[in-house]
C-alpha positions in Angstrom: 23.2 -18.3 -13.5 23.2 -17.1 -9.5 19.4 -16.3 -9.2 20.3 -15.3 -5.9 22.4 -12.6 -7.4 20.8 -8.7 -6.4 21.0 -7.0 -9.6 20.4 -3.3 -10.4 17.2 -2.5 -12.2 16.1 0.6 -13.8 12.2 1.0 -15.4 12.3 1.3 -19.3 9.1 1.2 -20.7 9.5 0.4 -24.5 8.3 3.6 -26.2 5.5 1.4 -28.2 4.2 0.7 -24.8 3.2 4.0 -23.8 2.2 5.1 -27.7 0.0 2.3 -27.5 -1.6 3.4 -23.8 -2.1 6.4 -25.3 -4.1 5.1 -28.4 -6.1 3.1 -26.2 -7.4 6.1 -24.1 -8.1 8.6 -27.1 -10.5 5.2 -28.5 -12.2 4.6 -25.5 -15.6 3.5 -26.1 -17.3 5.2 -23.4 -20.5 3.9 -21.6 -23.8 6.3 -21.6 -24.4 8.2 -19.3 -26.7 7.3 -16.8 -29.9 8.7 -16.3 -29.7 10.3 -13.4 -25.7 10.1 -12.5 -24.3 10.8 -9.4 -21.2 13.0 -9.1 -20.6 11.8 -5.3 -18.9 8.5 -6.2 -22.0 6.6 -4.4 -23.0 4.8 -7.6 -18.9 4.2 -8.4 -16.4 6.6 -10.5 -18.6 9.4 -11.7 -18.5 9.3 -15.9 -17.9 13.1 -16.1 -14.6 12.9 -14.1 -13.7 9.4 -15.5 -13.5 11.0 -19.1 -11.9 14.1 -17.3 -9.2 12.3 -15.9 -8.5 9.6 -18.8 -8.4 12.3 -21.2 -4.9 14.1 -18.6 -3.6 10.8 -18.7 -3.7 10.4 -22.3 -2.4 13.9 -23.1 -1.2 15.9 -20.3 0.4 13.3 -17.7 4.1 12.9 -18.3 4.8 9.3 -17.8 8.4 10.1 -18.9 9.1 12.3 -16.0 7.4 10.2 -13.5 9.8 6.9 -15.1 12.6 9.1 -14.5 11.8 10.2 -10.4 11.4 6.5 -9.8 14.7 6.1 -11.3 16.3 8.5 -9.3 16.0 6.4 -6.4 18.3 2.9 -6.7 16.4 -0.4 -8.0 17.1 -3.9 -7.5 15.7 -7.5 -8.4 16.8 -10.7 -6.8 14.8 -14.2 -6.9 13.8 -15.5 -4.0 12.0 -19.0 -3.9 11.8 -19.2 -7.3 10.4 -15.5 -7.7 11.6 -12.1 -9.2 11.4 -9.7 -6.3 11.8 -6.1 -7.2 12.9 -3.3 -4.5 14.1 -0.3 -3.6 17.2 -0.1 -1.4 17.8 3.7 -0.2 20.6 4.0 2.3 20.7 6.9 4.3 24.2 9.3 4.4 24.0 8.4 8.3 26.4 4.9 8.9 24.6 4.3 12.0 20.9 4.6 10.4 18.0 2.0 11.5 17.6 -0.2 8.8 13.7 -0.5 7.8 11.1 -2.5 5.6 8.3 -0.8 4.0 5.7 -3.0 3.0 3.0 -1.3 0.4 -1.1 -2.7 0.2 -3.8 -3.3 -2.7 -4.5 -0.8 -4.9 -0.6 0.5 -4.1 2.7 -0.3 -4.9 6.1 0.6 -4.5 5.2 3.9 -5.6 3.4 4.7 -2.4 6.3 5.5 -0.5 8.2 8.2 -2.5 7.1 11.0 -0.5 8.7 9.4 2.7 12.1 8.4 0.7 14.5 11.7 1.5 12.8 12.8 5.1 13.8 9.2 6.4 16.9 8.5 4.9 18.4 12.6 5.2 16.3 13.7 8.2 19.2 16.2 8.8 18.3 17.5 5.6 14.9 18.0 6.4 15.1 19.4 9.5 15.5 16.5 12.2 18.3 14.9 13.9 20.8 11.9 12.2 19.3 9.9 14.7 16.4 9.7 12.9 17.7 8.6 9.7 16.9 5.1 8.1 17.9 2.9 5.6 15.1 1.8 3.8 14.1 -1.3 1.6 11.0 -0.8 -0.1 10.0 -4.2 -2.4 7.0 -4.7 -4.7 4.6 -7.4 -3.5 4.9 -10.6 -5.7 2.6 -10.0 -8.3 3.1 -6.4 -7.9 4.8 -3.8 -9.9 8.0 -5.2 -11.4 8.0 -8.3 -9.0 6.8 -10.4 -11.9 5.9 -12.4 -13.6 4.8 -14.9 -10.8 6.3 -18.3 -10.9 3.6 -19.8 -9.6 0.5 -20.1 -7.6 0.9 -20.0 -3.7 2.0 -15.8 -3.4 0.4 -14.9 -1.0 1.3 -13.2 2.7 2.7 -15.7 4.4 4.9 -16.9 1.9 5.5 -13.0 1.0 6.7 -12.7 4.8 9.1 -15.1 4.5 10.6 -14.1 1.1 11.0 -10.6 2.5 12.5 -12.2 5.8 15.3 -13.5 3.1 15.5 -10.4 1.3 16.5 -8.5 4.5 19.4 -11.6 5.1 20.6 -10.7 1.9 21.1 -7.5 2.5 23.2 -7.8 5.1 20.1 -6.6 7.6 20.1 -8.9 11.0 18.2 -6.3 12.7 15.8 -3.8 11.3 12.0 -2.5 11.8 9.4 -2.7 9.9 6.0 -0.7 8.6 3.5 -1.1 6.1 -0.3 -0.8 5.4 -2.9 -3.1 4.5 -1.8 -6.5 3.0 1.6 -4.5 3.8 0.5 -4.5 7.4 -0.3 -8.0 7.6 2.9 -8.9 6.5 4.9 -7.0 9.2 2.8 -7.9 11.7 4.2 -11.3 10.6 7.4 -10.5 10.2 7.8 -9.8 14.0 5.5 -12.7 15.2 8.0 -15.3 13.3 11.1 -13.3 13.1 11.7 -11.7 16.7 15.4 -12.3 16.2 15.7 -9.7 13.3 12.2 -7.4 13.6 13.3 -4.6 16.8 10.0 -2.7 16.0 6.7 -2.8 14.2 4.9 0.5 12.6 1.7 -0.2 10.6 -0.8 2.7 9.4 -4.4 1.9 9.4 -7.6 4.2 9.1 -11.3 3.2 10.3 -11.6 1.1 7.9 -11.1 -2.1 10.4 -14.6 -0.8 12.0 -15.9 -2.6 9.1 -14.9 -5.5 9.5 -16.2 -6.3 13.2 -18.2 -9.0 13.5 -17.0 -10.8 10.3 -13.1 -10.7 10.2 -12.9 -10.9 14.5 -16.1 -10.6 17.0 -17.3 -6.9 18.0 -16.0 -6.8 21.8 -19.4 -6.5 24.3 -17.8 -3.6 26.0 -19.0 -0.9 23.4 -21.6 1.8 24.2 -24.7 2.1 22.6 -23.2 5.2 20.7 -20.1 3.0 19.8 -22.3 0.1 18.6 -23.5 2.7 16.1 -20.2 4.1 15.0 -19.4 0.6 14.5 -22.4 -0.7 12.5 -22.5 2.4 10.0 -18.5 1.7 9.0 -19.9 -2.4 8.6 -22.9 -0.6 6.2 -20.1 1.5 4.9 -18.1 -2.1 4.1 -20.8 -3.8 2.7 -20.9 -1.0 -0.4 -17.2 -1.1 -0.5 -16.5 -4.7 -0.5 -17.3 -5.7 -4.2 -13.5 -5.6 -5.3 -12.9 -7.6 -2.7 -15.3 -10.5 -3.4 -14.5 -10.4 -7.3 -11.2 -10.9 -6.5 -11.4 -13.1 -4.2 -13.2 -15.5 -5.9 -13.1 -14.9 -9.8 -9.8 -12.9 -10.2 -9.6 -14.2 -13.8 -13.2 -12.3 -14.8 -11.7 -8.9 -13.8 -8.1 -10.1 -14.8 -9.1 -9.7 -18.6 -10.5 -6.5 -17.8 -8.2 -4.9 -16.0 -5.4 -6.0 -18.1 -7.2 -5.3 -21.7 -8.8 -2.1 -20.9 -6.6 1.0 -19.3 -10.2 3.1 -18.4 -10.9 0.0 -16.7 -8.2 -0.3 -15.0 -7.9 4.0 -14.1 -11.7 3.5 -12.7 -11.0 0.2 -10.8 -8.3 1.8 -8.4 -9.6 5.5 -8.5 -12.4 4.0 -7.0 -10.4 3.2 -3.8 -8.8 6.3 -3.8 -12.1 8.4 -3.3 -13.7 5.8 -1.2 -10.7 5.3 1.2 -9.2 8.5 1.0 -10.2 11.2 3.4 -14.0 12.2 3.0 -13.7 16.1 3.1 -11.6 15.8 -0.4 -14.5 15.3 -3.0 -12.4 13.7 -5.5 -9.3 11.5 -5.3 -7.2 14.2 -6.8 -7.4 16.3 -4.1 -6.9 13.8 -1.5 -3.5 12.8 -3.5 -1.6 14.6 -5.9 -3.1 13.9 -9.4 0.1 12.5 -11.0 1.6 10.9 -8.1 -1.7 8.9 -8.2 -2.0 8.4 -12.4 2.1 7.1 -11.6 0.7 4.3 -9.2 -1.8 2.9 -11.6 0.5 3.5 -15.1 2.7 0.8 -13.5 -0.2 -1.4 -13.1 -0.8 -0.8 -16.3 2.6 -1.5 -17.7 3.4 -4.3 -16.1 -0.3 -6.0 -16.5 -0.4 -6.4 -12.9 -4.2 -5.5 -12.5 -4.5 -9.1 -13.2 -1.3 -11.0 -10.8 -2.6 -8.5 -8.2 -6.2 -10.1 -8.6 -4.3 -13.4 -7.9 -3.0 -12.5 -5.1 -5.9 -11.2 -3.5 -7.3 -14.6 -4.4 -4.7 -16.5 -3.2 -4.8 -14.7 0.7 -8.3 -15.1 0.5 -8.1 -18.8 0.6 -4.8 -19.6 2.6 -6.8 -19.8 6.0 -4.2 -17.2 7.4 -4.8 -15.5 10.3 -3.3 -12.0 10.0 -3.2 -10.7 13.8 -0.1 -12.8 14.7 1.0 -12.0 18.3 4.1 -10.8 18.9 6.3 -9.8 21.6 8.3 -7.3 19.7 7.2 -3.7 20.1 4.6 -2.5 18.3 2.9 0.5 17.3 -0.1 1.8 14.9 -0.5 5.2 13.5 -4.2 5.7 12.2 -5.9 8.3 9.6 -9.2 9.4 9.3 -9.6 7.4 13.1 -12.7 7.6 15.4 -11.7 7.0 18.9 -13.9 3.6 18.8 -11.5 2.2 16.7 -9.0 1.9 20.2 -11.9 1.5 21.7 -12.6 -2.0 19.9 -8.7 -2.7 19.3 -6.9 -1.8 22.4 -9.6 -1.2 24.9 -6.6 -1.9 27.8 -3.9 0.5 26.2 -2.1 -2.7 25.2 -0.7 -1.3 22.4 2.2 1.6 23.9 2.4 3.4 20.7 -1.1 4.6 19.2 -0.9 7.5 17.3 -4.4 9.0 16.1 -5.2 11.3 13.2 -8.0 12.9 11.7 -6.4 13.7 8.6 -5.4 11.4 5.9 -6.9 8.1 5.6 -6.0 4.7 3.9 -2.9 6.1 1.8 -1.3 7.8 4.7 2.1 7.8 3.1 0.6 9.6 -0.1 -2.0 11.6 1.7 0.0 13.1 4.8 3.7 12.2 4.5 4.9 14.2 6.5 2.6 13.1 9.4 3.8 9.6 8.8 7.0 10.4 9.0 6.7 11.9 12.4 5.1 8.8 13.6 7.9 6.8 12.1 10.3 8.4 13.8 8.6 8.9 17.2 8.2 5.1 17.2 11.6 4.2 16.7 13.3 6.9 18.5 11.7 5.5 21.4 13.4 2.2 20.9 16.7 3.2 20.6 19.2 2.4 23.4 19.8 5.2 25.9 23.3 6.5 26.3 
């Protein structure tokens, strides 16, 4: 058998699969209510909404639909290094389009990026010039989504960079960009620091989120204003509240593991979580930051494919590699950033090293769910501006 083969793939959840999702949301044994319970998400997923929203995915949510959409778009699985790697591979009507990688984060997947699929590859179509268009790749994070089962321990971002690096060789890509967000940025900041030859430009998406981790993850710069100091130790309060995931996984993935992969409600309120918390404050619940079955798709295929627990092992996994994630690079590089204070430059580019900074107050940590369009823009801006002139 040629594992190195790239084979079609199309999702086919076995209909006793989503009969018995269904059965195990209409028998949920619910927890009591708490005496005095918060509907602000400060105390974790309110009950109220938790029962409100497991009881549209049981009934109303049309996983059907959503299997087909994600079929629409052409799926592929090759092994690489001894793993199953699942993508997307959308090329654009355009010959001449910019080949580009698209690296989703935790709690995401694949399904992140559908939103972004037709204005990049057709931008003629949706109202911008053919020499915007790209051809996009879009793989699933080993451990992720259909990029299973994991052959072994050791996933984790760099080896994920370098399995990608091989995935773009296969295709026939020698020179393409790449863009992602949070473990997704980490790998294409990578991708560029050890594969200059290939990676002509870099476009990750961020929010304020890194505020948080000053002083832990890299030191807070001594050039900050009292006022900035401030801005900069509420978002590291802020972290401290939010960081609980983080730690579990880190450190005892295979406690929540039989959770997450035992008990859908669990699973619905472990990544709805993160999708109030890290969405854009002014929406008051995650379904008004993202569209309601757009997010219910994203954590259906964790529930399918059991990857509540393999994603847990990843997290584990980069937690203890010793990796250093801000790899310098010399190829061009750009951020686009939701939900942003100006501090966040401020403590990350003080100098304007960084050429392309784009800074939004909409959105937040699922830009390409929460303002597509905007990311879009910024994705082609970015490019555009490497293209050769003629």
């Amino acid at each position: 058998m040629n594992t190195s083969a790239i084979r079609p793939f199309r999702i086919e959840i076995p209909q006793a699969d989503l009969d018995d999702l269904r059965s195990r949301l209409a028998n949920t044994r619910w927890a009591d209510a708490a005496p005095t319970e918060a509907t602000d998400f400060s105390r974790g997923v309110p009950l109220s909404y938790l029962k409100e929203l497991a009881t549209y995915w049981g009934n109303d949510f049309d996983w059907r639909a959503q299997e087909a959409r994600l079929n629409s778009h052409p799926q592929f699985r090759t092994e690489i290094d001894g793993q199953t790697i699942h993508f997307l591979h959308v090329r654009s009507p355009e010959p001449d389009a910019t080949p580009l990688l698209m690296t989703h984060g935790y709690p995401g997947s694949f399904v992140e990026f559908l939103e972004l699929i037709d204005p990049l590859t057709n931008p003629v179509a949706d109202g911008g010039s053919a020499a915007d268009a790209f051809h996009l790749v879009i793989p699933s994070i080993p451990g992720f989504g259909f990029s299973t089962p994991v052959s072994s321990a050791g996933w984790e971002v760099a080896r994920t960079t370098e399995a990608f690096a091989e995935l773009m060789n296969r295709l026939g890509y020698t020179s393409y960009g790449a863009h992602g967000g949070d473990v997704g940025a980490g790998i294409t900041g990578r991708l560029a620091a050890l594969h200059p030859e290939s990676v002509i430009g870099t476009l990750v998406n961020s929010d304020r989120g890194p505020l948080g981790l000053a002083g832990d993850q890299f030191p807070i710069p001594d050039h900050l204003t009292d006022d900035e100091l401030a801005v900069v130790n509420a978002e590291r309060e802020s972290w401290k509240a939010e960081r609980g995931y983080l730690d579990l996984q880190s450190h005892r993935p295979e406690t929540i593991a039989a959770a997450l992969t035992d008990s859908p409600v669990g699973q619905l309120a472990w990544i709805t979580e993160k999708f109030q918390t890290w969405t854009n404050p002014s929406a008051t619940t995650p379904d008004e930051a993202v569209n309601r079955d757009h997010l219910l798709t994203n954590i259906t295929l964790y529930w399918f494919t059991r990857t509540g627990a393999t994603a847990a092992r990843f997290l584990y996994e980069a937690a203890h590699s010793g990796l250093n994630w801000l790899a310098p690079s010399t190829v061009p590089a750009g951020w686009s950033v939701f939900n942003t204070d100006p501090v966040l430059r401020r403590m990350m580019d003080p100098t304007h090293q960084i050429p392309f900074w784009f800074d939004h107050k909409e959105g937040g940590h699922f830009a390409a769910m929460e303002a597509p369009a905007l990311l879009t823009d910024d994705l082609r801006t970015f490019f555009r501006t490497l293209q050769p002139e003629v």
